[in-house]
C-alpha positions in Angstrom: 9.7 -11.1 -31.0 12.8 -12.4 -29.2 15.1 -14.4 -30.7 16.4 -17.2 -28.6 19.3 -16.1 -27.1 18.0 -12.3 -26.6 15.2 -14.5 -24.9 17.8 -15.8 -22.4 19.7 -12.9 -21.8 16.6 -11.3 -20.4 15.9 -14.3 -18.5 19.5 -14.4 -16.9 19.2 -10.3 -16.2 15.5 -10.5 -14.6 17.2 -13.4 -12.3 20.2 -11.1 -11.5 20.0 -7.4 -12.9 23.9 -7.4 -11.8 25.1 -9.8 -13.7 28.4 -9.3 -15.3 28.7 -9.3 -18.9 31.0 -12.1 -18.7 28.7 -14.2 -16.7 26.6 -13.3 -19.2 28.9 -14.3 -22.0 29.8 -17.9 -19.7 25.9 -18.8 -19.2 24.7 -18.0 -23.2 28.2 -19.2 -24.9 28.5 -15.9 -26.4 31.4 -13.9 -26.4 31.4 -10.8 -23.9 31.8 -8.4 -27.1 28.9 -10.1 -28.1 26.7 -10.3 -25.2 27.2 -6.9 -24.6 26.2 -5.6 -28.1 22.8 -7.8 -27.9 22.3 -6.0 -24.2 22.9 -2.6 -25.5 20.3 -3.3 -28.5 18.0 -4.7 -26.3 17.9 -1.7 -23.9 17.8 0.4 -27.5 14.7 -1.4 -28.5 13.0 -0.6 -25.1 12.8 -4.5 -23.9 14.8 -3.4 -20.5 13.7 -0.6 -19.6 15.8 -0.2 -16.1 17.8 -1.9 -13.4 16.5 -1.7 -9.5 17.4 -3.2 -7.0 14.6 -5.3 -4.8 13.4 -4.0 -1.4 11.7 -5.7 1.4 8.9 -3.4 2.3 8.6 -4.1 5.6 12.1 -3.6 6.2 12.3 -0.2 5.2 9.2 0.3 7.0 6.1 -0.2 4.8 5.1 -3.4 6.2 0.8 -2.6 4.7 -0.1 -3.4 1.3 -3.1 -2.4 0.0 -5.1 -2.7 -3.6 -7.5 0.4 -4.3 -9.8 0.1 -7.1 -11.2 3.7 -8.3 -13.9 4.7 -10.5 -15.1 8.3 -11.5 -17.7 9.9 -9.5 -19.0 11.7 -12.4 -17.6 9.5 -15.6 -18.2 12.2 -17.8 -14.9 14.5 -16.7 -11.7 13.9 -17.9 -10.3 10.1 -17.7 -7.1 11.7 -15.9 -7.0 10.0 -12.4 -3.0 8.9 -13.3 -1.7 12.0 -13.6 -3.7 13.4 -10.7 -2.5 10.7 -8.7 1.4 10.7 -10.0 2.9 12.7 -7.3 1.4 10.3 -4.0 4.6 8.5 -3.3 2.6 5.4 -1.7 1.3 4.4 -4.8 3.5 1.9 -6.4 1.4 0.9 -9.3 -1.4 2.4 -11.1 -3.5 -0.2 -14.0 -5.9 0.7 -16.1 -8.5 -2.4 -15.9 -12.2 -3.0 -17.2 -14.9 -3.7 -14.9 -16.8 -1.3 -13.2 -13.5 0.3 -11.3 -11.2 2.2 -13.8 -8.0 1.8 -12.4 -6.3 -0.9 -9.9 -3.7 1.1 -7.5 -1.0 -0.8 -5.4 -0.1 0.7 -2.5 2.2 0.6 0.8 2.1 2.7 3.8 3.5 2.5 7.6 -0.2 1.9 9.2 -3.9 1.6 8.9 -3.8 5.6 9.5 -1.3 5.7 6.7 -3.6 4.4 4.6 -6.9 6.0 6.2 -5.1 9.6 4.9 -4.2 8.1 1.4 -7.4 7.0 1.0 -8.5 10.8 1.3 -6.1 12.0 -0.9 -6.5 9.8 -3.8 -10.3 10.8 -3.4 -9.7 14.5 -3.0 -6.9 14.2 -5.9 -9.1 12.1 -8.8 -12.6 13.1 -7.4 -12.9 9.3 -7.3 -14.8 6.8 -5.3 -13.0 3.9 -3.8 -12.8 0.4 -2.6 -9.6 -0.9 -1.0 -8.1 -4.9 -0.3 -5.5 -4.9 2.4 -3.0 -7.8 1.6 -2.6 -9.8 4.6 0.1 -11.8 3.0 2.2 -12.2 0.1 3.4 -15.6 -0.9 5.4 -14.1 -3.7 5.5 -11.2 -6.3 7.6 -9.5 -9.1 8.1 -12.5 -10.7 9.3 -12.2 -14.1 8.0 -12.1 -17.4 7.2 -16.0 -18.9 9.4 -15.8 -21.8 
């Protein structure tokens, strides 16, 4: 568990990953000696975990979502469909989920074709079956954590 200020610290970073410490220090009532020890021992402790910045997909050309459920085509081979998958750049995500799928993959490509050929290589890849969403929009997302 968090304790309260920790709690806003995180809050204050997941707004503004650049904030300064002594922003930091100004918005908590810490000192910046202070907030900067309680930062260090919450990256220690594995509660960040990075900084990124934020990038508008379709401004770097990657204007297509798409969600692609996968599930096994013979369930009784290695549960390894990560790993096989790792090195396909499109992917952003990869979730484990229950239902009949096994895993939930978010990707982004250029185009339909894009995605046409990713769709064959995640099959070829995993030996998977698949079923894809294509976002149409996205009213928002990478919201942070409720903490």
């Amino acid at each position: 568990m968090l304790e309260d200020l920790d709690r806003q610290i995180v809050r204050l970073l997941c707004a503004d990953g650049r904030m300064s410490f002594t922003d930091l220090a100004r918005a908590t009532g810490l000192s910046v000696s202070a907030v900067h020890q309680r930062v260090r021992r919450l990256e220690q402790r594995g509660v960040i975990t990075s900084y990124s910045a934020q990038v508008d997909p379709t401004k770097v050309g990657l204007p297509l979502t798409a969600f692609i459920s996968i599930k096994p085509i013979d369930p009784s081979q290695p549960d390894d469909a990560p790993d096989r998958l790792a090195h396909l750049d499109a992917i952003e995500a990869c979730h484990s989920v229950a239902g009949e799928e096994s895993y939930l993959l978010k990707a982004r490509v250029a185009e339909p074709a894009d995605l046409e050929t990713l769709l064959q290589q995640v099959r070829a890849a995993a030996n998977v079956s698949t079923r894809t969403l294509v976002v149409l929009s996205t009213p928002y997302e990478g919201r942070s954590p409720a903490l």
